[in-house]
C-alpha positions in Angstrom: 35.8 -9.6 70.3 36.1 -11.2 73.6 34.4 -8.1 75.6 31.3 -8.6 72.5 31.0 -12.2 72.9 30.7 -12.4 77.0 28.5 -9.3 77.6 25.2 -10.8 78.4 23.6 -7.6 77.1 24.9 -8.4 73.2 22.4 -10.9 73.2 24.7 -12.6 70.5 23.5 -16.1 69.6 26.5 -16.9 67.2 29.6 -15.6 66.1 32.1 -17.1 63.9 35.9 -16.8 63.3 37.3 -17.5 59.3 40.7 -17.5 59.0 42.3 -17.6 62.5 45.8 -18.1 62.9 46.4 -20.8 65.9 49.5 -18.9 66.8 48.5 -15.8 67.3 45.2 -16.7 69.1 45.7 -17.6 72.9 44.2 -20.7 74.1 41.8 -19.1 76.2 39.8 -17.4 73.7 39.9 -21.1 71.8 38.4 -22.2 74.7 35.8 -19.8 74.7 34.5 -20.3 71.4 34.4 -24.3 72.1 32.6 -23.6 75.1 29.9 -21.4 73.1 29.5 -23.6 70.4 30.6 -20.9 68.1 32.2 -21.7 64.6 36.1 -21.1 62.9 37.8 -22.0 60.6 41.6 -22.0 60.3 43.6 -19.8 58.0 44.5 -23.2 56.1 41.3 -24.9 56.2 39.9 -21.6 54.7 42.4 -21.4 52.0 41.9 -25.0 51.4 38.3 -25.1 50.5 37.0 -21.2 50.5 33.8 -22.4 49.8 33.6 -23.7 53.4 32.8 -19.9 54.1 29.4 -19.7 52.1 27.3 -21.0 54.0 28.5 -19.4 56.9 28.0 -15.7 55.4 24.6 -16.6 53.8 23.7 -16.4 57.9 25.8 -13.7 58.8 23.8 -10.0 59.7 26.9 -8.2 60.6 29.9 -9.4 58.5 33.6 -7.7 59.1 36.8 -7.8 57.8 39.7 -6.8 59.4 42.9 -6.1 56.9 45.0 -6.7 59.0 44.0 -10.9 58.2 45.5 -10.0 55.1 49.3 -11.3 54.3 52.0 -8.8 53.9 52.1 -9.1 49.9 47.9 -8.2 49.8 48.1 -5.6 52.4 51.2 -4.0 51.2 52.3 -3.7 55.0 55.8 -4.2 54.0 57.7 -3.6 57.3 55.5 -5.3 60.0 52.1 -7.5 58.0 51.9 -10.9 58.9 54.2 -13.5 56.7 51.0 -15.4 56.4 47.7 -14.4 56.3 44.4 -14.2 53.7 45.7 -13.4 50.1 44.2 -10.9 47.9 41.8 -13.2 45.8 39.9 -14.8 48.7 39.4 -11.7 50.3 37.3 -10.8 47.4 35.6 -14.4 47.4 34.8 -14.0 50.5 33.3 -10.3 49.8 31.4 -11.6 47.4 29.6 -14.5 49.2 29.2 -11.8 52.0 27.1 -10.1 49.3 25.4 -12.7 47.6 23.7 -13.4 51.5 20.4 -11.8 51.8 20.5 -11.8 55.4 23.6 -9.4 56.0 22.8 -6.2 57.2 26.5 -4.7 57.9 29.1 -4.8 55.9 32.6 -3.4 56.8 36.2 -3.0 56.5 38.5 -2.5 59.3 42.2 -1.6 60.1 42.6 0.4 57.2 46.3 1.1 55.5 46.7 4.1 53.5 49.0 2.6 50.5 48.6 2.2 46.5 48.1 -1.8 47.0 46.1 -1.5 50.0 43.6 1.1 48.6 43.3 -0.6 45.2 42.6 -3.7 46.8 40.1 -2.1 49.1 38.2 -0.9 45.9 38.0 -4.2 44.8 36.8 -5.9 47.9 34.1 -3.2 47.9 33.3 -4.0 44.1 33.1 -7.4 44.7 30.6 -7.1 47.6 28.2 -5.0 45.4 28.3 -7.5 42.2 27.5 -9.9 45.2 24.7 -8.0 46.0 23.3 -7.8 41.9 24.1 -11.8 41.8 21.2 -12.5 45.1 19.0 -14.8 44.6 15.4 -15.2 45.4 14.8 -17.2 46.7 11.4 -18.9 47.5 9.8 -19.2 51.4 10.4 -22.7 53.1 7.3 -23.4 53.8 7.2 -23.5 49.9 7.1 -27.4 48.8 7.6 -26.1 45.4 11.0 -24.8 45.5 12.7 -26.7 47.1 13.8 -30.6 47.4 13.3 -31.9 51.1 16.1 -34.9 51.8 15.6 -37.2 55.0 18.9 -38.6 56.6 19.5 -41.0 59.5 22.5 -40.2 61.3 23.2 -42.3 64.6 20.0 -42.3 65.4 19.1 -38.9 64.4 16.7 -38.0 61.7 18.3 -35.0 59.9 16.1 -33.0 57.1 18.4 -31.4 54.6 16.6 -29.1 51.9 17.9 -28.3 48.6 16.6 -25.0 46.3 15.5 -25.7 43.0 16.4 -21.9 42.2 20.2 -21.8 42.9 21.2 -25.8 44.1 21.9 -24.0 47.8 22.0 -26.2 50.7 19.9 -26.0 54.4 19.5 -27.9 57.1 16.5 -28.2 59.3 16.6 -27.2 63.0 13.6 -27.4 65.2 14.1 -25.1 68.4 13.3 -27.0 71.6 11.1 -24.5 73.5 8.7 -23.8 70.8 8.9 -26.2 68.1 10.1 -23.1 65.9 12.1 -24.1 62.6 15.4 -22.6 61.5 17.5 -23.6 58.6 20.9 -23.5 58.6 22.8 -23.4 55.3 24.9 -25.8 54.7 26.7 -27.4 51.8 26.1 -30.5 49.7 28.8 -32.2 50.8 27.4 -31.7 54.3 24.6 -33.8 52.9 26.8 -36.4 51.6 28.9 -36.7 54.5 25.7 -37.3 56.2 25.1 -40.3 54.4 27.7 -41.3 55.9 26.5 -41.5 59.0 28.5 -38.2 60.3 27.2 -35.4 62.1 27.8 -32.6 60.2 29.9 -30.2 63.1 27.6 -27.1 61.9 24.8 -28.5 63.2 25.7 -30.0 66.2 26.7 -26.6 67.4 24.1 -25.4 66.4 21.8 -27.6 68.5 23.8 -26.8 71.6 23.4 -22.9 70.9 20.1 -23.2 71.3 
């Protein structure tokens, strides 16, 4: 992804990594997503709280997952998968949040085995993805007082504006774009909002802010 993320010509405003592995990733690319602002989130924290990873795909246009994430057991790559790695069930969470998101636009599969428990599980990533897509929800416009439930935080100083839908309890916060005054929400989760009052900067949107 390095040769995506540095072309000036991708015009790519934000890329994010779930489920790196700190040992197989050099410190140089680290570097460069800290220097970008860009998200990730390690293997463990993923596996620890998958739902870290919704908010995150609700803002994705092109999602991808590469198999070869997966642990030896899922990908039945017996004789040289990883010993760690993403398991079989949150591969298909995170499918399914990846179809829940209105926004994506690209969904695929990469590094491809040819097995019995790699193809079944295949199928069911895919299945997954397109119950995701039957589950969406419609959500109303933001300009739309109606539907949704505007929350004002201080947070060292800063005024944060936190918006919650009245449709489906989903999470966003407020960003106003410096050279035009533009909005953009960025989803977030409630305990983003609660963390917040707090008084802590929720990490999502600080990069965020720097991005742009």
């Amino acid at each position: 992804m390095n040769k995506i993320i540095i072309d000036d010509s991708s015009k790519l405003n934000d890329f994010t990594n779930l489920g790196y592995q700190r040992h197989l990733c050099s410190p140089d690319e680290i570097d460069l997503m800290e220097k970008l602002f860009f998200d990730y989130i390690s293997l463990g924290d993923l596996i620890g709280d998958h739902k870290s990873a919704e908010p995150i795909l609700r803002d994705a246009h092109i999602i991808g997952l590469d198999m070869k994430a997966l642990s030896w057991i899922s990908s039945g790559n017996f004789d040289n998968g990883n010993p760690n790695g993403i398991d079989s069930r949150l591969i298909c969470i995170l499918s399914r949040y990846s179809g829940i998101s209105d926004k994506s636009r690209f969904f695929g599969l990469f590094e491809l085995l040819n097995n019995s428990i790699s193809n079944k599980l295949y199928a069911q990533i895919i299945w997954y993805f397109i119950e995701g897509v039957n589950s969406r929800f419609l959500e109303p416009l933001f300009n739309d007082s109606t539907g949704f439930i505007k929350y004002n935080v201080s947070v060292s100083g800063r005024d944060l504006v936190f918006i919650k839908s009245k449709r489906s309890d989903r999470w966003w916060l407020e960003i106003i774009l410096s050279d035009n005054d533009e909005k953009r929400y960025l989803p977030c989760l409630e305990t983003d909002y609660n963390s917040a009052l707090k008084d802590n900067i929720p990490d999502r949107w600080f990069r965020a802010i720097k991005r742009n």
